[in-house]
Structures are given as C-alpha cells and as structure tokens.
N, C-alpha and C positions, 0 to 999 in steps of 0.2 A: 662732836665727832671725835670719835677716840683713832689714833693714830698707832703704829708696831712698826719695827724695825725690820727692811727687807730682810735683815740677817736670820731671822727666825725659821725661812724655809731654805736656808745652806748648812749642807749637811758638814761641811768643813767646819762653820763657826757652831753648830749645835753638837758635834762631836766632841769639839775641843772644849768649848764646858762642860758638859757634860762627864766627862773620865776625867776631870780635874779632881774629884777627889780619891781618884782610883791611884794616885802617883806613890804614893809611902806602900801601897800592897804589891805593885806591877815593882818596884825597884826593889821591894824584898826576894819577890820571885823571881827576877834576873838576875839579882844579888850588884846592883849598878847603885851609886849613888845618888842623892838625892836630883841634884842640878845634871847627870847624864840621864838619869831616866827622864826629868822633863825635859828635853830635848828631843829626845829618839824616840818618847812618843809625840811629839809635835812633825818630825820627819816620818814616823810609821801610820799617821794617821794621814797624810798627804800622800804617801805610797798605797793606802788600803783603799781611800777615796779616787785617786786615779786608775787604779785597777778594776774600782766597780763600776766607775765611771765607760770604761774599756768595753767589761763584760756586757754591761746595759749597750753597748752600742754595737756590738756583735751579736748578742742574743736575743736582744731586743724583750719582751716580755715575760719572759720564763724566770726573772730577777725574783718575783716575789715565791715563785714556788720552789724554784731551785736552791734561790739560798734565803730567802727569809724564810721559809717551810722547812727548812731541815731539821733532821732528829736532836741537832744540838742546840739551836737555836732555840728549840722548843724546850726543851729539858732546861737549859738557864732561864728561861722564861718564869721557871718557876720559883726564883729568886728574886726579892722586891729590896735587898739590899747587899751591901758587898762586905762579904768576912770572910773569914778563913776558908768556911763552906766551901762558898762561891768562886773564889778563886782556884778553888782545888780543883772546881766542876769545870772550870774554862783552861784550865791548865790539861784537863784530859781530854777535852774535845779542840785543843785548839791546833791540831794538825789537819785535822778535820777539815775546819772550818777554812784555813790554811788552804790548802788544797782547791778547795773548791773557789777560793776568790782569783789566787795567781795560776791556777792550771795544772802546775809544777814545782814541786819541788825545788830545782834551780835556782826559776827567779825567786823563792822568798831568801835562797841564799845569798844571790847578788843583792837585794833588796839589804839584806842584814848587811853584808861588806859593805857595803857603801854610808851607810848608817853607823855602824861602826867606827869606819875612817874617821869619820867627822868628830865622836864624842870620844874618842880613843878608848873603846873599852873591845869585847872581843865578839868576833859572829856571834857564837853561841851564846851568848848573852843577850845579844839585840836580837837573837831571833826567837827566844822566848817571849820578848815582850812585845815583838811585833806580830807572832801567828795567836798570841794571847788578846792583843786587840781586836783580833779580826773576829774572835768569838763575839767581844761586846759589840763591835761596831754593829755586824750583823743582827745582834739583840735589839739592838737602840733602836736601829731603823726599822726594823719589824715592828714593833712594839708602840713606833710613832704614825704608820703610814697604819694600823689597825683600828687604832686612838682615832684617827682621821678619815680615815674608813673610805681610803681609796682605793679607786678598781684600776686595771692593768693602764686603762686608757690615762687616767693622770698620775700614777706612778711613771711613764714613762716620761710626760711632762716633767715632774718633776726634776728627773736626773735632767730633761737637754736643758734646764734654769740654772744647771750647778756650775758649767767651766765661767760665767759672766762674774760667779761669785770667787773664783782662784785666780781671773785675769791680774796682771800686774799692774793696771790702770785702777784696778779698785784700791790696790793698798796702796799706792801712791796718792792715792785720795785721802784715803783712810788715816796715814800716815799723818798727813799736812793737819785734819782735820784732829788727831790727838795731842798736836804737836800746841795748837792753839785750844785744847782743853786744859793740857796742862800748864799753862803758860794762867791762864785765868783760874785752874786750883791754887798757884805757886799764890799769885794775888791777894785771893781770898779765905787762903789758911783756911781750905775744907778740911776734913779726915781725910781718912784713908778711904773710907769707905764711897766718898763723892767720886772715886779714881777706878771701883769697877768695873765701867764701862771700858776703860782704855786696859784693864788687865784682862778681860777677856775677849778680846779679838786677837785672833790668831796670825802668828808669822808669817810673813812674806810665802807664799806655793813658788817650788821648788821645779821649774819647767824640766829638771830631769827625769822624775817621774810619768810623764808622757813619754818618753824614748823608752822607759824600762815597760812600761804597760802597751804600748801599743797604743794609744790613747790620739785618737784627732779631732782636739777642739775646735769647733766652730767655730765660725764668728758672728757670738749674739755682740754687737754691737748696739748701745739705745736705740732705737729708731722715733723715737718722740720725746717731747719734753713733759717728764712726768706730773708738773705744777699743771700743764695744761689738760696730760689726759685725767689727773684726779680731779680737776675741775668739772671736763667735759663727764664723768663718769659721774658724779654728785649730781649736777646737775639734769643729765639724763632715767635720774633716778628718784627726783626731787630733793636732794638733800642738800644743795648747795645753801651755801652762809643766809642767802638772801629767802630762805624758806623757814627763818631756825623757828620765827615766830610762828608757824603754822602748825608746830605737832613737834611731835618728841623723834625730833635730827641728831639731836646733835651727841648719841650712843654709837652711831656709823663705824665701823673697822673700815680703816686706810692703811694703806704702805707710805711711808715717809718715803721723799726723793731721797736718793742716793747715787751719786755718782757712780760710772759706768756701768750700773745697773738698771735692767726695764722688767718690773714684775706686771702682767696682766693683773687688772684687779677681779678675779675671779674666784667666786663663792669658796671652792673646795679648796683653792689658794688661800683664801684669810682664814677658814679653817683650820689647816695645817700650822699655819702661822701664829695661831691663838694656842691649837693645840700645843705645841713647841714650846712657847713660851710661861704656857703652865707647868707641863711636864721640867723646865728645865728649873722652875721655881719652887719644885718639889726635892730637887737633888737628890734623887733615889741611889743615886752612886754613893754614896757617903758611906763610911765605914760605923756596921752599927750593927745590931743582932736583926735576926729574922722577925718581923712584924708576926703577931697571931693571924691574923686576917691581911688579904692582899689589899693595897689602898684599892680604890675604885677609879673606873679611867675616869678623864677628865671632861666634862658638859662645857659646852658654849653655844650661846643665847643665838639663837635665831635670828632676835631684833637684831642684834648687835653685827652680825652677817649683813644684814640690808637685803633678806629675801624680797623680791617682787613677782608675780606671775603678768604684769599687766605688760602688752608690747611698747617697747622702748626702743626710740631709734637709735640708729648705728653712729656711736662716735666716732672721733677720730682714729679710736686705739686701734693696732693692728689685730687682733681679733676682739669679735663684738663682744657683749655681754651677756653672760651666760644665765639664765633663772632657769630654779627647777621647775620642771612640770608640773602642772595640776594634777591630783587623784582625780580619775574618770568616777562617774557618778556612778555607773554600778558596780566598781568597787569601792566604794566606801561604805563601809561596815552599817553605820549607825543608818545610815539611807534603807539598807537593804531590810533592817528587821525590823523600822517603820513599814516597808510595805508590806513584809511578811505579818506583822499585826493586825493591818488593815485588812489584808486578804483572810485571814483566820477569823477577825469580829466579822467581815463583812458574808461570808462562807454560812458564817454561823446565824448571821440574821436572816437568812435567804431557807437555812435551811425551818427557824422557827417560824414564817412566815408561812411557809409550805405544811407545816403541821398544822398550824392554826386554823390555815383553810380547810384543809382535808377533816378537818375535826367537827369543823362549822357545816361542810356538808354532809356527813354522817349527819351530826344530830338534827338537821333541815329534814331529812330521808325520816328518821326515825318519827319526826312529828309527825309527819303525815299521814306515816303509818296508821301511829295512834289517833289523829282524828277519823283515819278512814272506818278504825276497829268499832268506836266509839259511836258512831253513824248507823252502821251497820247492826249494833246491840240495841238502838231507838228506834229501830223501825217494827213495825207489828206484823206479828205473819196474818191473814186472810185467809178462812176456806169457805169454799164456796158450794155448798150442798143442795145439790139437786131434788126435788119432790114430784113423786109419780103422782098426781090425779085420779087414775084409777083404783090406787087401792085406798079404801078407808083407814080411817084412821084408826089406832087404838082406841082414843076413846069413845067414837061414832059407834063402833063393835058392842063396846062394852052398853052403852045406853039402852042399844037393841036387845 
C-alpha cells in the first residue's frame, strides 16, 4: 500500500511550492527585496486563492473556461520553464489576468495596501507581484486539473475540498506536528535536507481575505475517522492487510490521516493527488532556459489507483465508492472487427458455396445432354419398302 499526503490536492500548499523558485524573478520585478517578496507572495497567494475560491462559489462552473481558457493563460502555457522570457509574458498579461480573478481593479488595490502595510514596501510594488501571480497561479491550476483530466463535475469538487485545507484547525495541527519533527531532527543531527517537509508547508491563512473576497467558507468539518474509512475502503475493495498474501495489494494509493481534514478516497481524487506530486517533483518553475521539446505530461498506473468494476458495498464513508464504467460491448473496437471478419469470411464462404453448386448443375445438365446426343447418333434409321405383286420383275421380263 503506498500512501501521499492529503496536501497534494490544496491548492494553497501546491502553489506555495510550486512558485518557490519563482522568488529572485518576481522580486526583481517588483524591485522588493529578497525576505519582502517572500512574504507578499505567501500573503498574494492566500488573496488569489481566496478570490478563486469566491469566484467558484458565485460562478460555479464557468472557472475552467472563463479563467483557465483564457488567451493568457494559454499563451504562457507555452513556456515549460521560467526566464526572463517568461516573466516579460506574465508581466504583459498580468492585468489581464488580474482583472478577471478580483473583478476590479480596486480590490487588487486594497489587496496590495494591505500587503504592503505589512512588509513596509509600497502599492505599486506589491501589486506588480501580486496581479503577476495571478498570471501563474491560473497557469498552474490549468495545467494540473488538464494533467488530471478533470470535467466541470469534480473540478468543482475540487475547490469545495479547499477552505478544510486553510481552516486554522489544520495549522494548529500542523504546527504542533512540525514542532515535534523538529525537535527529533535537533536529536538526530539530520541535514538540512531531512527538514523539507517542515519548509514547505505554508503560513498560517490570513481570515481577512474572506472579508476582502466575499468568500463564505463552509463547514467541512471531518465527519469520520479517517483510520476507519481507509480501513473500511481497503477492505471493501480487497485490499486490506489481511489479503496482502493473496495478489499484488500492497501498490494501493491512500491518503494519509490528517487532522482536521476528510478527503473521499475517490479514483480522480488520488489521480490529482499523484498527479500533483509528480508535477511538483519536476519543479518546472525553476529558473533555466527554454527546453527544445515540452516535457510530456505525467502517466499514473492504473493498478496503483485500485480501479474495480465489480459492485462493492457501501461503507461507512459519507459518499460511496466511485469505479469507472465498463466499455459496452459494442463499443469496443477489437470486438467489432472480429465480427466484422467473421461476417466478411463467412459472406464469402456462402457466396463459394453458391458457385459451386450452380457450377455442379450446369455441368449435371450438360452430361445429359451429351449422353442423350450420343444415344440418339446409335440408333439405326429403318425403311420400310413396299412391293407391288402385280408388276414383274426386272428380271422375270428379261428371262422372257
């Protein structure tokens, strides 16, 4: 059973790695220094995600065409790494882009004031790098929800999974839970490098950002205990512990429990989640020249999903378990040009059959013919010649 981090499908915690190595290009362009621009992007990324958060909840499905379809979106799309290029391209479209996430113009000004206050540098500064992000973020999430190959119906899933992921219950968890990672690096004199887990999870979410968005989070609250539904979920699938020795289990995609969070374990969910975590172990942000060719998106294993088609009963989870459908029989390809073969040899023996006969009774006809010819040329013609009595003969005449 291989296991991934709920964090994989929040788009807070996949943003903020993600534009990690965007920080030395975004603070040149704002002309901010290094420790202000990571700041104001960790506050413009919580203002951009609460805003789309906003838009999905007033718009409801139009998210992917409206603003992941847009002409800019697209057009940096055709960049696979970030240089000077690239950043000129999101520096022209990023009013754009700007625009279409906060509405107006205004709030991305209150957005920047506020932002500002905090890292002492000036509007116009923060609002370069926060309508600049809003070009990538829109990239990114395009780019991953494509990768994953999701339709309007669980993109909108999607976003309602995300305020669980900014609650302040989770990074109070979160918190406690780095507090005693670090505590056992300090111990064991890891590197630095055993401490990336605790570097990249993102700051505390900023509840003033739902006042400026208009944003009114739910309450996804757990509603079960995740140890139980991954249990109940394995094992309504066969894969639980107690099957490992029966066949090849133990490849499975899980969500790890995670406090104050409840992810469905559902197909296009560990999808996204796989997806995510490959996309982010590519770092395509990183500052580097333009690739000759674009990488290729990212493959994930089927097994490793845990497809089933066969019916499985209903756990305890709050919705059931989703498998995809079976291809119907007559559409599946290789099915159809079997019969179509068959039908073509079979056409064609029916029609040799039908020659053969018709051939055999000709020539049945013909023989008959010729024995009848042949009968008819053995037989002897007969005549039948009458003699008068009364006249003599020739040579009775002649004797006299």
């Amino acid at each position: 059973m291989t296991t991934i981090s709920p964090t994989r499908v929040s788009m807070y915690d996949f943003l903020y790695q993600d534009t990690m190595p965007m920080l030395s290009l975004l603070a040149d362009a704002a002309q901010l220094s290094l420790p202000q621009a990571r700041l104001a992007m960790n506050a413009s990324l919580q203002a951009i995600i609460s805003t789309l958060l906003a838009y999905q909840q007033h718009q409801g499905p139009v998210v992917s065409k409206k603003l992941f379809g847009r002409a800019a979106v697209k057009e940096l799309r055709q960049y696979n790494s970030m240089n000077f290029m690239t950043i000129n391209a999101t520096l022209y479209h990023r009013h754009d882009a700007a625009d279409a996430i906060f509405y107006d113009n205004a709030r991305v000004i209150k957005a920047s004031d506020h932002i500002a206050a905090q890292i002492g540098a000036t509007t116009q500064q923060v609002q370069i790098l926060l309508t600049s992000l809003c070009v990538i973020v829109l990239r990114e999430l395009a780019i991953l929800a494509e990768y994953s190959q999701l339709d309007n119906n669980e993109l909108n899933k999607w976003f309602a999974l995300q305020p669980q992921f900014l609650s302040a219950a989770r990074f109070v968890a979160s918190e406690s839970h780095l507090t005693s990672i670090d505590d056992e690096l300090k111990q064991t004199n890891h590197n630095k490098e055993s401490a990336s887990p605790a570097e990249n999870t993102p700051p505390l979410f900023d509840p003033y950002w739902y006042e400026l968005t208009s944003f009114k989070p739910e309450n996804h609250q757990p509603v079960q205990d995740m140890r139980l539904a991954t249990g109940n979920y394995l094992k309504a699938i066969g894969r639980s512990p107690d099957n490992l020795q029966q066949g090849r289990h133990n490849d499975m995609l899980v969500f790890t429990e995670m406090h104050a969070v409840a992810l469905p374990h559902q197909r296009w969910l560990l999808q996204l989640a796989k997806i995510s975590d490959i996309y982010l172990s590519r770092n395509r942000l990183r500052i580097n020249s333009e690739p000759t060719s674009p990488p290729k998106p990212p493959l994930v294993s089927l097994g490793l999903l845990g497809g089933n088609s066969e019916n499985t009963p209903i756990t305890i989870s709050e919705k059931p378990i989703e498998y995809e459908a079976s291809t119907p029989l007559w559409k599946n390809p290789v099915i159809l040009i079997i019969i179509l073969v068959i039908s073509i040899l079979g056409a064609l023996a029916t029609i040799k059959y039908q020659i053969k006969k018709s051939n055999g009774a000709t020539l049945a006809t013909a023989e008959v013919l010729e024995q009848d010819i042949i009968k008819e040329h053995q037989q002897q013609d007969v005549a039948i010649v009458m003699i008068d009595d009364d006249e003599p003969s020739t040579e009775s005449a002649q004797d006299k």
